[in-house]
N, CA, C and O atoms as a GROMACS GRO file, in nm:
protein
  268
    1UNK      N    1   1.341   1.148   1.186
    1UNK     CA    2   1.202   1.153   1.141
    1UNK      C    3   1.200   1.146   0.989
    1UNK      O    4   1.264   1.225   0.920
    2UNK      N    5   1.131   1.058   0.944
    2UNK     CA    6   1.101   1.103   0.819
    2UNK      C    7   1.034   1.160   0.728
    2UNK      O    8   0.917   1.158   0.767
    3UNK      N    9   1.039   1.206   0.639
    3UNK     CA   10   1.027   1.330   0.512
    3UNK      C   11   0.890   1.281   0.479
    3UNK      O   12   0.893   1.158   0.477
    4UNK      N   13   0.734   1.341   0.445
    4UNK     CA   14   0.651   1.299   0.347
    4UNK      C   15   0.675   1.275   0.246
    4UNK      O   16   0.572   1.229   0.197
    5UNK      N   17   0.801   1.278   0.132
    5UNK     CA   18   0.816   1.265   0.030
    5UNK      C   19   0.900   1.054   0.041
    5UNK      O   20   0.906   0.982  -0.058
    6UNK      N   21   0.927   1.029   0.118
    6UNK     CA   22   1.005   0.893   0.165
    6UNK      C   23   0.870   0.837   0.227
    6UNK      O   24   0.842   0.735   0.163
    7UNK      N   25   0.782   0.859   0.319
    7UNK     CA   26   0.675   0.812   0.325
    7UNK      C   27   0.602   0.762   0.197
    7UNK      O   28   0.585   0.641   0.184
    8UNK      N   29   0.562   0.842   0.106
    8UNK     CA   30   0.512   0.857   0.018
    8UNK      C   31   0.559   0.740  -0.100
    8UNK      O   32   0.480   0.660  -0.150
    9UNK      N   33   0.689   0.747  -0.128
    9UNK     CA   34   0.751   0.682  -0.212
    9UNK      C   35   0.736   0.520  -0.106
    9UNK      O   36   0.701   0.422  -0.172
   10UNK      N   37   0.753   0.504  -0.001
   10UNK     CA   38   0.780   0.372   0.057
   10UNK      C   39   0.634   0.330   0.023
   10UNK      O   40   0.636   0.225  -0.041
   11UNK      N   41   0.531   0.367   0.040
   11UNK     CA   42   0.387   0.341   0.002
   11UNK      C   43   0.411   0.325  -0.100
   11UNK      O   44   0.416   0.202  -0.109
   12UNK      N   45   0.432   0.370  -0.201
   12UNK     CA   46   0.409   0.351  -0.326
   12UNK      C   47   0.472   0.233  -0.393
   12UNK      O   48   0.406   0.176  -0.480
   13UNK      N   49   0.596   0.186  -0.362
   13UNK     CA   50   0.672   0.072  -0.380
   13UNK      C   51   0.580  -0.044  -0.314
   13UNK      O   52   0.491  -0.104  -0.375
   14UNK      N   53   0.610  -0.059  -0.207
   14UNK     CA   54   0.475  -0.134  -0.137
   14UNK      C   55   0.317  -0.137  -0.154
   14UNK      O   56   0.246  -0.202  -0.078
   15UNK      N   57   0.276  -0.075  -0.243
   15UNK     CA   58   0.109  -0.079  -0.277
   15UNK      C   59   0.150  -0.110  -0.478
   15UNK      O   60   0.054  -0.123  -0.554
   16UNK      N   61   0.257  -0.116  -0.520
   16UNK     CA   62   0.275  -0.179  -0.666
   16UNK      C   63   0.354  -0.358  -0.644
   16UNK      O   64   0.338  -0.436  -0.738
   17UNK      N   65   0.406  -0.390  -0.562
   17UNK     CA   66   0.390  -0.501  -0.498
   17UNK      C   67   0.277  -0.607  -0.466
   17UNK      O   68   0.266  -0.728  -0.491
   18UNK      N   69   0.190  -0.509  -0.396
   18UNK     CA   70   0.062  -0.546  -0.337
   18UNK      C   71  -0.027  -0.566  -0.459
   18UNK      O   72  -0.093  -0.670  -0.471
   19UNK      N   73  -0.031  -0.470  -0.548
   19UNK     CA   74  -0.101  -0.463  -0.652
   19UNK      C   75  -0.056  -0.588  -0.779
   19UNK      O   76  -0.146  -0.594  -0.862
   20UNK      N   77   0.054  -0.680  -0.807
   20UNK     CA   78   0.075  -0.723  -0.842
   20UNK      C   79   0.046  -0.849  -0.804
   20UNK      O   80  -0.002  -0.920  -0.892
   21UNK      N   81   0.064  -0.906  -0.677
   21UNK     CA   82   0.005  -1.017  -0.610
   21UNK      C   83  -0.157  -1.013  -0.562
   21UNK      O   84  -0.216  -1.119  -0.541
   22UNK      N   85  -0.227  -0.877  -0.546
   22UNK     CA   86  -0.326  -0.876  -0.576
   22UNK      C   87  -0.446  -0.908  -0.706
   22UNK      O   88  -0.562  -0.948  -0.699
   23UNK      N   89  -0.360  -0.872  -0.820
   23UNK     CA   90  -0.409  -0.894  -0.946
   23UNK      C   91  -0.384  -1.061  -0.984
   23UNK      O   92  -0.471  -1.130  -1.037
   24UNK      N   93  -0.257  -1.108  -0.950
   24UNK     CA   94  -0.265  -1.252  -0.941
   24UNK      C   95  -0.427  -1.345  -0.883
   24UNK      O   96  -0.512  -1.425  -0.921
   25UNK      N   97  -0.390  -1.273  -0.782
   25UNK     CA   98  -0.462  -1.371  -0.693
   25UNK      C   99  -0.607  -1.352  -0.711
   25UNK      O  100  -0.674  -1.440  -0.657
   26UNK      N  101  -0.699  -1.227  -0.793
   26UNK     CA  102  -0.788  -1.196  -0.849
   26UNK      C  103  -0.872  -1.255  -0.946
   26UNK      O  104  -0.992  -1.275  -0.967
   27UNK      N  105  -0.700  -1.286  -1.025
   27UNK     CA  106  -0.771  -1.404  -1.176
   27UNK      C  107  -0.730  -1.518  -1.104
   27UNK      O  108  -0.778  -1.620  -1.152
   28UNK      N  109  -0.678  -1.532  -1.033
   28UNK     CA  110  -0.696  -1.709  -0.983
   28UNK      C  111  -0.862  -1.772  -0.926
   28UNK      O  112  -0.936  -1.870  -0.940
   29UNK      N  113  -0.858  -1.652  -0.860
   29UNK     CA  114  -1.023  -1.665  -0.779
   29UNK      C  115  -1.137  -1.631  -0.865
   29UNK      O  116  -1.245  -1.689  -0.855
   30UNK      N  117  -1.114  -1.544  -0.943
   30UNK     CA  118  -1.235  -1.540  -1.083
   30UNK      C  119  -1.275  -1.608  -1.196
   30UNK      O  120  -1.378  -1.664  -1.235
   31UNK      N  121  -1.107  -1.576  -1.261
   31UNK     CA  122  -1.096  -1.675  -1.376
   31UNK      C  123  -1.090  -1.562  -1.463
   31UNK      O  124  -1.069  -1.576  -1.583
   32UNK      N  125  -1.112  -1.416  -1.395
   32UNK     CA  126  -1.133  -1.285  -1.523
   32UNK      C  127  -1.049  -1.184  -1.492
   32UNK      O  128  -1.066  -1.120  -1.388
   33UNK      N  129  -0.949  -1.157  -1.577
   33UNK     CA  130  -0.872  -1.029  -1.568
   33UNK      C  131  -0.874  -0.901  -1.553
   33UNK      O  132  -0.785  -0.817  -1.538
   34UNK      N  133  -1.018  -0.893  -1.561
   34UNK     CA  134  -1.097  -0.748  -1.572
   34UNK      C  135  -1.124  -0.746  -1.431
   34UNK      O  136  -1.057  -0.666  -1.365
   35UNK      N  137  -1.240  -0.843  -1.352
   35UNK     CA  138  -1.228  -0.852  -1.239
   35UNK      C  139  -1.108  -0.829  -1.122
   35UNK      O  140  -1.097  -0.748  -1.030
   36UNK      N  141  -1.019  -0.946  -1.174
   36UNK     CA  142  -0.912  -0.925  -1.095
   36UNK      C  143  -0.838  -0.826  -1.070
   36UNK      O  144  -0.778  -0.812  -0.964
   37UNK      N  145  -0.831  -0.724  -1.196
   37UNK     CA  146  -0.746  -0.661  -1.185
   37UNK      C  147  -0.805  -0.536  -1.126
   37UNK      O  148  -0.735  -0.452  -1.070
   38UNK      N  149  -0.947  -0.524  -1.142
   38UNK     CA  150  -1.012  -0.423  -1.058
   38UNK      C  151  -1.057  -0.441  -0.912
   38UNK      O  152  -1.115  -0.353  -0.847
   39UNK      N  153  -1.018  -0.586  -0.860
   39UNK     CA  154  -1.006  -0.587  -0.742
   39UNK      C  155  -0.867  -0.522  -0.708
   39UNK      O  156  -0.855  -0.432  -0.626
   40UNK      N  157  -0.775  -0.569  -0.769
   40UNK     CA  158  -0.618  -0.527  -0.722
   40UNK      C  159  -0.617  -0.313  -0.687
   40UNK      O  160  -0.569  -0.247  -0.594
   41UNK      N  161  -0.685  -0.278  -0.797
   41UNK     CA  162  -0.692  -0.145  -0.790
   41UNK      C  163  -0.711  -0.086  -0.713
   41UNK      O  164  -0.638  -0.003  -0.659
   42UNK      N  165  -0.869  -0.129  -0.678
   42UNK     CA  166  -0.936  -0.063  -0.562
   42UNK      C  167  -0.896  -0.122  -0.410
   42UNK      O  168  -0.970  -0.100  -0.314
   43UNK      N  169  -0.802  -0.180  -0.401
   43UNK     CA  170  -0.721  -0.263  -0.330
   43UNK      C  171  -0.592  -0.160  -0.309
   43UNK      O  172  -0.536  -0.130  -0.203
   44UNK      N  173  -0.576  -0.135  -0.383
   44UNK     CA  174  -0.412  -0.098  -0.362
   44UNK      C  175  -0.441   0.116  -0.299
   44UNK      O  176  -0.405   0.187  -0.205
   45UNK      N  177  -0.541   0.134  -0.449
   45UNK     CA  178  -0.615   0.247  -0.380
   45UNK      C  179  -0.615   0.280  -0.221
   45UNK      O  180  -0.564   0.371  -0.156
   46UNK      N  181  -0.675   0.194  -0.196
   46UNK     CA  182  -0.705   0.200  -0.034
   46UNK      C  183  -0.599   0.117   0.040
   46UNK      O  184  -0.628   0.083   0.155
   47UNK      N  185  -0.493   0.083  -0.005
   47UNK     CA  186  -0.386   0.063   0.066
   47UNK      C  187  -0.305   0.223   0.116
   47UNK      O  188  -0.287   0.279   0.224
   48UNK      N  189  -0.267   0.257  -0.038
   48UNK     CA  190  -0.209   0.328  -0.042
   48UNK      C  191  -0.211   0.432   0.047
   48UNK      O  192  -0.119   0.468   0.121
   49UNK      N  193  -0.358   0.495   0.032
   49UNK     CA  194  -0.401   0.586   0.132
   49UNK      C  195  -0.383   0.565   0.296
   49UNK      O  196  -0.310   0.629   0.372
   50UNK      N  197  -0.462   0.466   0.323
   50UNK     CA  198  -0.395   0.403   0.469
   50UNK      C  199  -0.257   0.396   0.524
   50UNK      O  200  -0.215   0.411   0.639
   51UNK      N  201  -0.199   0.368   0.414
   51UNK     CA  202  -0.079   0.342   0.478
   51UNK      C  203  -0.009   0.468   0.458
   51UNK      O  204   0.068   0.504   0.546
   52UNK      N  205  -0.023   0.531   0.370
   52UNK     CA  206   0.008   0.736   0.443
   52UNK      C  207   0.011   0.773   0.515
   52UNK      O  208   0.113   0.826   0.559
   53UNK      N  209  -0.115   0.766   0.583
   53UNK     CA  210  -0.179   0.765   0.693
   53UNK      C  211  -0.110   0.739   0.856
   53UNK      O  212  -0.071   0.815   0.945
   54UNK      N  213  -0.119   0.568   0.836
   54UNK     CA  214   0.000   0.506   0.886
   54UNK      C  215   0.096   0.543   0.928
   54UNK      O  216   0.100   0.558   1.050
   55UNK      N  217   0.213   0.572   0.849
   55UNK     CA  218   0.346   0.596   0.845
   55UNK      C  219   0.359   0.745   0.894
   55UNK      O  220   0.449   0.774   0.973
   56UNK      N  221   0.257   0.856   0.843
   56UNK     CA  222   0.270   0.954   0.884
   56UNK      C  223   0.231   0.962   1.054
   56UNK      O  224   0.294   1.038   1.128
   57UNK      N  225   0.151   0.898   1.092
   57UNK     CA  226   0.093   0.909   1.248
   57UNK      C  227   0.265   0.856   1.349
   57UNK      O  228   0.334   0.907   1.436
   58UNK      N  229   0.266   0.728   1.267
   58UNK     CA  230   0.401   0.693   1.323
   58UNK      C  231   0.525   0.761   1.297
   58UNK      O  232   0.619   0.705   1.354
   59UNK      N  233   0.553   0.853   1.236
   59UNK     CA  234   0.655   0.941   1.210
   59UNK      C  235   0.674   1.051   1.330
   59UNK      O  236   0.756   1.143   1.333
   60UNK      N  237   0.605   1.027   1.397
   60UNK     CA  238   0.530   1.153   1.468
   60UNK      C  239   0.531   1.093   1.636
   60UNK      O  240   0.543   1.171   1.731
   61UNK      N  241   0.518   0.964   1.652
   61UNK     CA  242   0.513   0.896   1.782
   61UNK      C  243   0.709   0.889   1.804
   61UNK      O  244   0.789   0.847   1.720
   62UNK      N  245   0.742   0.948   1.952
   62UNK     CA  246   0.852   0.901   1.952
   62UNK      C  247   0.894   0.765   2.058
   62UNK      O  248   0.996   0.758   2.126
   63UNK      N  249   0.806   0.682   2.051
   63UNK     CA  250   0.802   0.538   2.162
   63UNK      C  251   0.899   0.491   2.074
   63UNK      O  252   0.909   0.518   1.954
   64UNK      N  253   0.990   0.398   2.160
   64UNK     CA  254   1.075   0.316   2.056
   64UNK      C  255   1.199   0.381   2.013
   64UNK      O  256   1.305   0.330   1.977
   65UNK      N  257   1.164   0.511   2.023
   65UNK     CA  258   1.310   0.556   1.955
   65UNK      C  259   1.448   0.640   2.026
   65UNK      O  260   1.450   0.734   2.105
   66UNK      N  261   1.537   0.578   1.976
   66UNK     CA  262   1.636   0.657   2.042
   66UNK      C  263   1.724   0.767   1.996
   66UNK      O  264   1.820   0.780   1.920
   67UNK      N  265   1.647   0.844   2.078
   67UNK     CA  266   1.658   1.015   2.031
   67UNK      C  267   1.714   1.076   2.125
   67UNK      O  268   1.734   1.197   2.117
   0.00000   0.00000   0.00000
């Protein structure tokens, strides 16, 4: 099972990822960095959280595993 603190960190690696190709793809579609990059935010924001979420519910299911 894993730790909230490895949850936590795996989100976080994965939502600064997200946030980077998010902010790309922001000023491609705008043309404005300010925009874009406040889409990426509030983007990653609500990644982040979800996928806490996520990982924690599934930390917790034992289907799949061999235990």
């Amino acid at each position: 099972m894993e730790t909230r603190r490895r949850s936590v960190v795996k989100a976080v690696v994965w939502n600064v990822m997200g946030l980077m190709v998010m902010t790309l793809i922001g000023v491609l579609a705008t043309g404005s960095a300010a925009i874009g990059g406040t889409l990426a935010v509030v983007n990653a924001a609500i990644g982040l959280t979800l996928y806490v979420i996520y990982e924690r519910i599934w930390a917790g299911i034992t289907w799949g595993r061999n235990v």
